[in-house]
Each structure stands twice: as C-alpha cells, then as structure tokens.
C-alpha positions, 0 to 999 in steps of 0.5 A: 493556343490549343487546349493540350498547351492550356492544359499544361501551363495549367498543371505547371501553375498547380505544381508551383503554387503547391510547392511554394505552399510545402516549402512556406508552410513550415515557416509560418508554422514556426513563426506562429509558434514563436508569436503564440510563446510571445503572446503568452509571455506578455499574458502572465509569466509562471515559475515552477518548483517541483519536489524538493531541491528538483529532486521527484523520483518516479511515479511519486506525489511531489508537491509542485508549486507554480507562482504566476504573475498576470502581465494582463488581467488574466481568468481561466484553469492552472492544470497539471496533465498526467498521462500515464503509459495507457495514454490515459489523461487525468487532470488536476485543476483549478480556476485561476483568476489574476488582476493586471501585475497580480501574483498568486501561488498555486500548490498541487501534489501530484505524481511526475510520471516518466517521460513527459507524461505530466505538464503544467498547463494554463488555459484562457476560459476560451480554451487557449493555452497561455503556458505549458511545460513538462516536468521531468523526474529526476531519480528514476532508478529502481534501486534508490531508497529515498531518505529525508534528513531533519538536522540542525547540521547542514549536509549530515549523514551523506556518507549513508549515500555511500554505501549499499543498504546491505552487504552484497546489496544493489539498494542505495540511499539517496538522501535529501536534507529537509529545512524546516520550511520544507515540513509540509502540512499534508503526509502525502506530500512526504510520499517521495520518501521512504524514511525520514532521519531525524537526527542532531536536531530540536524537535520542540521547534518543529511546530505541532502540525507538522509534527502529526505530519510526520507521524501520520506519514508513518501511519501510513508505511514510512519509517521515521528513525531518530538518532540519540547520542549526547544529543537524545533529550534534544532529539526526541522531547517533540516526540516523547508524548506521543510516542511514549519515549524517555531518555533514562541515561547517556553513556559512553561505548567502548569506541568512544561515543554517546550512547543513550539508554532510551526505552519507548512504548510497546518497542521491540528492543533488537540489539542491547548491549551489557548495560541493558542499552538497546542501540536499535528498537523500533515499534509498529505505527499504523502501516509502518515504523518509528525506530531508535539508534542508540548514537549519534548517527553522524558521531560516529561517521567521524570514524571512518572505518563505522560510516559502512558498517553503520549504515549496513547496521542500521538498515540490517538491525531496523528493517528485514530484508523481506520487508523492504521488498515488500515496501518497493513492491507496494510503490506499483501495487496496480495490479494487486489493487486490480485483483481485489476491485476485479472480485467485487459484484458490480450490483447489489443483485445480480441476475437470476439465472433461474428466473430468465431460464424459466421465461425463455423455456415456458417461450420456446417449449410451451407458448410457442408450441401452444400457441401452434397448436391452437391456431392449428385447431382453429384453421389459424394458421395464416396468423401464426407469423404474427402471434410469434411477434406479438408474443416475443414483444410481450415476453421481451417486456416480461424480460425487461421488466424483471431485470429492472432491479439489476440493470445499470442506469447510472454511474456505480463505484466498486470498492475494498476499504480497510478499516484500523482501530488502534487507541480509539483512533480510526483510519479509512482507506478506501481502494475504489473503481467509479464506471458508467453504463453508457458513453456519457460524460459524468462527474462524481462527487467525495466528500471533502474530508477525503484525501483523493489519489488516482491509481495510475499504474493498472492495465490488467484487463485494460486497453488504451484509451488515449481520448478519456479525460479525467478531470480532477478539481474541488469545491468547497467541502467536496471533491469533484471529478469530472469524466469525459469522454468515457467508454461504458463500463470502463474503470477508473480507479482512486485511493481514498484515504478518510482523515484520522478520527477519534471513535469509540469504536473498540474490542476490549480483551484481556488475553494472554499469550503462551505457547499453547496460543492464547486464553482470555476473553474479547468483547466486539464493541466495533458495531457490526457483525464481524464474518471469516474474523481471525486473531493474527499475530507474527507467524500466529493465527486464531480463527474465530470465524463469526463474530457477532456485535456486542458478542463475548468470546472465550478464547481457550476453546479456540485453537491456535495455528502456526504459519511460515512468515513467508507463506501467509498467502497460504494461511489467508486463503485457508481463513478466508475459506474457513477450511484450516485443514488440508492443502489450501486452494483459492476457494469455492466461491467468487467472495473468498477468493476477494477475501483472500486476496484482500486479507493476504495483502493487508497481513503482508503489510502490517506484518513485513516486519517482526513485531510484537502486534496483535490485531482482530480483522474481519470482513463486514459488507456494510460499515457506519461512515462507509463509501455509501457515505463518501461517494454520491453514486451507488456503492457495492463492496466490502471492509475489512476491518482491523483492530489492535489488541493489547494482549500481556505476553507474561504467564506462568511460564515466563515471556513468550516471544511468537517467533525469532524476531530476525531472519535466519542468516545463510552460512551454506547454501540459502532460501527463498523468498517463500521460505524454501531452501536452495538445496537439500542441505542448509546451513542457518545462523538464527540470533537469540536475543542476549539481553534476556535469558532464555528457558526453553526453545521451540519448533513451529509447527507451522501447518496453516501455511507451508509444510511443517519442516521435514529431514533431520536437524542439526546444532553446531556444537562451538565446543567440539565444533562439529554438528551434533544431530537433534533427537527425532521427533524433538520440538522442544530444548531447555537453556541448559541443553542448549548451552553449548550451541550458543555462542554470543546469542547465535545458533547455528542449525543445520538442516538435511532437508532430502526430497521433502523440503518443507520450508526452513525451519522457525522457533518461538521462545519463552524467557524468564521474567 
C-alpha cells in the first residue's frame, strides 16, 4: 500500500468519525439536559407564586413566594437572578437547607423585569443548578394604572376598567381585587399599585399591622382612596384615628344615593355640594394621598349612565392631570437619580491643584535647571542623566506623599438623602452609588433596620457589564451585598429607605399666611445648621437662606416670592444659587447645580398636586443617624431636609388660598406642560370654589419662575355673553366686580398673549371667614 493511498483512507476515518461526532452530539446534549431536569425533579420539587393573581406589571417589586419540597436531603442557595437591559446581574439570596420530605416557604420582593430578565434559581453548595425558571411579567403596557381594590364584595368596581382615566385620555385602570390575606406586612410589597380603593368594606377587621402598612405605602407616593356612602362608618372607623375622620351625617342626593358628610383633618375639600357636603377631598401624607368620595363607589355603577362619568370624576376631582404624569414618570427616575448621585464629590478632599502645580513647576523650572547648572560648574556633567532619575524619584514620592489624603484605598459610597419631619415623625430616604478603586470583589454592609432597593433603570454615563455580580443576601440585624467581578469605580446604585421613627427633631412656628406672604416666627429645633433653607408652599416660595441651629426668625423681614406650578425647576435653580433676580441659570458652582437638581425633584413630588402644605427644606452636609451610620464604607454626600409647618391661613383679611386649586381647563386652544400656551389666544375655564364666598381675586406675579403674564385679559361676561377687557394693569377683582363673570363657580378668562407669551395666567384668593 503506498503512502498517498494510506493517506487517504486516513482523511476518510477522520472525515467520518467528525461527522458522526456533529450528527450525535446534539443528541446526547438533549439527553443530558432531560437526565439533569429528572435529577433535579427527584432533588426537590418548587411551586412559585409571583405578584398577585400572576398579575406584576413591568419593572415592579412584586412579592414572589417559592414553596419547596426536598424529595432528598437538600443544602445550598434559593436565588432570584435580575438582569436588567445593561446585561448587568443582581441576586437576591438565601441559604436554604431542607431534611429528606421537608417543606419550606421562601419570600423575596423583587421587580420581574421584561423579557426573562428575572429567574428563580436553586443551586447545590457545590454550585449545581437543581432548578431554574424565568418569571414573565404580565401587564407591560405604559398606559395601565394599576389599582387595588379592598372590598367585602367580590369583583366590585370592574366597571372602572372600562373606561379611560380622563375624557380623551389613553391611561386605563387595571384593577386587582385584593383578599385580606393578600394584605402584606411590608409597604414595598404593595409598589405593583398605584391606588388602593377601599370600599364597602369593615376596616376594624384588617389588623393593625397591616393597616400602617397601607398608610406607609401612601407615605410613600400611592394613593388610598375610600368610598362612603350608607356604608361610611364601616368604611372609615379602621382609619378614623390616624387620619383624624369622622362621619358627621348620611344623606340622600337627588339621584337617589347615600351621600356621607365626611370631614377629615387638614383636607383639601374639591367639590361640596348645597348641603356643605364635599363629594371629593384628599389630604397630603408624606409623598402621597389619602382621599374621600362622598358615595358608594360601587352604588352608583348601578346607574349605568354614572359608571363613565364617575370614574372620569373621580380621577379628574382627586388627582391633576400633571400630577399623574409625574407618578408615571417617577416609576423610571434612573436617570433623575443618576444626575443628583453624578454632582456629588467622590472624596471628602479633593486635589489641590495649587499644590501639584507647585511641585512640578519648582521640578521643571528650578531643580532641573539647578541641578544642570551646578553639575555644569563642577565639570559633572557626565551625572546629569542620573540626577534627572534620582530627582524625578524623590518628587514622584513628594507627589505620592502629598496625595495620600485623597486617594482611594477602599471601596467609598456617594449619596442624596432626604430627610421628613412631619408630627415628630422622620422618614430617611437615602439615594446611594457604592464603587470601588480596584478590580476586587467586596461586600458592603447596611445596617438591618434599612429597606434595600437596587436601581435598575440607569445607564447614563454607564456601559454594559454582563459579567458583574451583585449578590444581595441578609444577616442577622445587617444587610450584605456582596460584588463580584466588579470594574474599578464602576457604580452601583441602591434606594434605601430608614423605617419611620419617632424624633424630637422639630421647628416650631406660629406664622400665618396672607397675600402679602407670611409673618410670624420659626424656631430650628432640627440639630443642625440649615444652608440655601426656603419656605415653600403651592406655587409660593420664602427664601431664607442660612439657617443656624436653635436660631429664631422673624418672617416679616422676608419677602415672598411667587412661581408658575409649572416651572418650579425655575424657582429651585434660583434658591439653590441664592440669586431670586434676573433670568435663572444652573449656577456657578458643582454644589448648586446638585442642590437644584435635588431640590427641584423633591418639590416635584411633594407638590404634584395642590395642597394646602407648608414645609421649611434645607441642605445640611452631615446629619445625626445619617449614611455615615448605615453603611460600613467611607460616605461623601449631602440631605435635604424637610419639615412640615403648621401655618393658620386665617387673618384680617379672611382665608387665603395661595393659588386655585385645579388646573384651568382649555375651552380655545391650550398649553403646555410647562404652562405655555399653544397660540397667542387662549381660552381658559378656572373653577372657584362654591362652597365658600369669595372677597376678592388676585393675579400671581410669579416672577421667581417663568414670566409674569403679558398681553391683554379678558372675562366672559354669562350676561351679555361676550368677553369684557380687564383694566391694564389691574391685579386685583372684589366678589362684587366679579359677579357677573361667574357662573356656577366657573370663570372663563380670555387671553390675548401676542409675541410675548409669559406663561398662562394664575390667581390666589381670599374668602370670608
């Protein structure tokens, strides 16, 4: 046999055994995966229970609760994997260890991201995967607005599924009607829901526990609405005390329902009819709403002509267009949150610049010219070469040496706490980035008493790192998280919130307010030294700039300025810098443009909707059981902080109200988010309140933020029905010159804006007493 024929029978064998290679190995790939699934069916066997009903929404914490059985002795991790769109991978984990038959019950709260970006996971000690499964959300429309019901009738109040949230509006209800045993212990576990109904229902039975539950998920930016009617006492005895309700009287409207005359602390009462009943009032709690309908909310489906129009009332009555797109918006703040966490120092001392400047100069200008010249003189010259060496090391260790205080040697956090004080009760909300210097796995320790988020939505500034590991698991009285795998000075970002906590923390006040602002006193009983601090209430701001602790203030020598709703980004820039004049700009410095940006998205929250709250805020560097205390890493950032006021709106003059308290409704042409018309002529419809008579009405310069309006005005005349031109230069309209502009509490003003267009036009009032 030659060599050329060997050779060939040799390729042939090849040939073969490669093909029956790629033609089997599928094959046995298959059968292994199916011998792995059996050996993990016969390890232990998982039943998983995600949100509620299946339903999750998209990118919300759900609770999910995963029940296993060991079939054999079983130890190792139950995890649940997130990988949101950056490829990034964060873990929640916890040992698991399971006799032979044994079953457990395992609870996480976690967000199901889109696609199969979360998976349940269980895994042996040696790293084997016994079980793994993704979870799907289900409800991944933008548009939906999720909403718990908490009745003792099954299925109530589907019709508000129906229909749209608004007239013309795209925004639909998806409602889940909640059991009692569904009622978790922990307010993050209710964050599918943007509002809680409850209606028809005996509030005595749900225990106390889980009654601060639903009150601190509205603390922290849900909406809890209860439904009245004959069913009022019923409804509302479980919330009475800490809501200061009480039901004064059940009546009977004229389309033959219950109506409840309800009155409720520190409400803002919208629509009350000729009996002094308010069918709609809400009142502020923390960063969101409790509110009262009147009726049964479900009574009155049984007319089926009230199911559209009651459900556009309500959500018109209780919640401003503008503030439910700030809610929707609030749900992917990422980027927000990376704007305030990119303003802060990374180090408690930065680089002189000075003092590096000054090292290399006297290097290049003085010890190397000298040191040139006197090896020159000395006929050296042949050790010039090393003297450049040996000078560069010593200045090199001068360098080093002075950079010791601002160079990282371990892992550092940034952070933008928000600090509440309202009735001796504080509330820490900590926005936070933990980073390392180097390419070293590390864990960071929280203290227990912390609710941890992480923040999954920010990719500004960020690049995908599909082979970090953020391991999130718990110890007794501690949170740990673990990173691996980590890039140097790559951040992670976490919300943690503090629980609530009694403090005597405080500022006590005596003010009132009138047009001309407020007058009175305030005492800072808060422990610290307040800087860029400001008054603010709906549309109103005080500046007061520094306050220091224990210090007393008068506020008559403070004056009072007047901002657009719409343009309080404006306003907070201007207080951040401490320039209220002129147009407003970011400002001159790193630190205000971060004040601004954090001022203007906590004042966008707390004020989304009209009310009648007053808060002190202010920026402190370090604050008593701050993130210093939390977190086991060196922590560089700054709190604002945030106190209630109780101010008396009662003066001489009457009861002054800072500002209508519904947006104007467009009858000709429209505006902007930011308060801008469409065109240079706009109708508007602005609704007075009928319940109280009114004394005079005001025009609010509001020069802080956005222009003052400019152009001519007009009233609509219901009499002669034409429109009747305001005076110029008139700011100001007594009951008596309005009288015939008013028809069933409505105005109608016109505005001729020309080139110039301002923003539209805002009133305050004041009422008899």
């Amino acid at each position: 046999m030659s060599w050329s024929r060997f050779d060939r029978i040799k390729k042939q064998i090849v040939f073969a055994g490669a093909l029956l290679f790629c033609l089997t190995a599928p094959l046995s790939v298959w059968g292994s995966v199916n011998v792995k699934e059996q050996a993990a069916a016969q390890v232990l066997t998982a039943d998983i229970e995600c949100g509620y009903g299946g339903l999750t929404g998209s990118d919300r914490y759900v609770p999910v609760r995963i029940t296993i059985k060991a079939e054999e002795a079983f130890r190792g991790t139950v995890s649940i994997y997130l990988m949101d769109e950056l490829s990034e991978n964060y873990i929640y984990q916890k040992d698991l260890e399971l006799r032979k038959g044994q079953e457990r019950r395992v609870s996480f709260t976690v967000p199901v991201l889109k696609g199969e970006g979360t998976r349940v996971v269980i895994q042996e000690d040696g790293g084997e995967i016994v079980y793994e499964k993704a979870l799907e959300p289900t409800g991944l429309d933008s548009n939906l607005f999720y909403v718990g019901i908490l009745s003792d009738e099954e299925n109530s109040l589907k019709y508000l599924d129906a229909y749209p949230m608004y007239s013309g509006s795209s925004m639909q209800c998806e409602t889940y009607h909640l059991s009692m045993s569904e009622l978790p212990y922990k307010a993050k576990d209710l964050d599918l829901f943007d509002m809680i109904i409850i209606n028809n229902m005996d509030t005595e039975k749900i225990s106390l526990n889980r009654r601060e539950t639903l009150l601190e998920w509205a603390r922290n930016g849900g909406w809890l609405i209860f439904g009245a009617g004959d069913q009022a006492v019923k409804t509302l005895s479980g919330f009475s005390k800490d809501l200061g309700i009480k039901v004064e009287e059940v009546m009977t409207s004229e389309d033959d329902y219950s109506l409840a005359k309800v009155s409720m602390d520190q409400s803002d009462q919208i629509s009350v009819d000729e009996n002094g009943c308010a069918i709609y009032q809400r009142r502020r709690l923390g960063n969101g709403w409790v509110g009262i309908v009147a009726y049964d909310m479900e009574a009155v489906a049984e007319s089926s002509r009230w199911e559209e129009e009651a459900t556009s009332l309500m959500f018109s009555r209780l919640i401003s267009k503008s503030a439910l797109d700030d809610s929707l918006s609030g749900r992917s703040a990422g980027s927000q949150i990376y704007y305030q966490l990119a303003g802060v120092p990374e180090t408690g001392q930065m680089p002189s610049v000075f003092l590096y400047g000054g090292i290399l100069t006297s290097y290049v200008l003085i010890v190397l010219p000298g040191l040139y010249l006197l090896l020159k003189k000395k006929d050296r010259l042949f050790y010039f070469r090393s003297g450049v060496a040996a000078s560069a090391v010593i200045f090199a260790i001068l360098i080093y040496a002075a950079s010791s205080n601002t160079r990282f040697s371990s892992p550092f956090c940034n952070y933008v706490m928000y600090r509440e004080i309202d009735e001796e009760v504080q509330r820490d909300q900590i926005l936070t980035s933990i980073q390392s210097p180097g390419n070293w796995r590390y864990e960071a320790e929280i203290a227990g008493t912390v609710e941890l988020k992480p923040i999954l939505d920010i990719s500004m500034g960020n690049s995908s790192r599909s082979s970090s590991r953020t391991v999130i698991g718990g110890e007794a009285g501690k949170n740990v998280i673990s990173f691996q795998k980590m890039v140097a000075f790559y951040p992670r970002y976490f919300e943690l919130e503090q629980k609530r906590r009694e403090t005597d923390q405080r500022i006590d006040s005596e003010i009132t307010s009138g047009p001309g602002g407020l007058t009175g006193t305030l005492t800072n009983h808060l422990g610290i030294n307040l800087e860029q601090a400001a008054i603010f209430w709906y549309g109103n701001v005080v500046p007061l700039g520094y306050v220091a602790k224990d210090q007393t203030i008068d506020l008559s020598s403070y004056k009072c300025y007047s901002y657009q709703e719409e343009s309080i980004w404006e306003a907070a820039v201007k207080v951040a810098n401490g320039k209220l004049t002129g147009s407003y700009r970011v400002g001159d410095s790193r630190t205000a443009a971060q004040r601004a940006d954090i001022l203007s998205s906590y004042l966008g929250r707390r004020f989304s909707n009209y009310s009648e709250d007053v808060c002190i805020v202010g920026f402190a560097s370090r604050v008593p059981e701050g993130p210093e205390s939390i977190i086991n890493y060196e922590s560089h950032g700054t709190t604002l902080v945030a106190a209630s006021l109780d101010v008396s709106k009662k003066g001489e003059g009457g009861i002054y109200q800072s500002v209508l308290q519904d947006e104007p409704v467009p009858v000709v042409g429209g505006y902007y988010g930011d308060g801008t018309p469409y065109a240079e002529s706009t109708v508007l419809d602005y609704q007075i309140r009928p319940h109280m008579k009114l004394r005079r009405l005001m025009l609010r310069d509001c020069s802080l933020g956005g222009k003052s309006p400019q152009g001519e005005m007009y009233f609509y005349n219901w009499q002669t029905r034409e429109f009747d031109l305001a005076a110029s230069g008139q700011t100001s309209w007594s009951a008596e010159e309005l009288m015939p502009y008013l028809l069933d509490s409505s105005l109608r003003v016109k505005w001729t804006s020309g080139e110039n267009t301002g923003k539209i036009p805002s009133f305050s009032m004041l009422w008899e007493e």
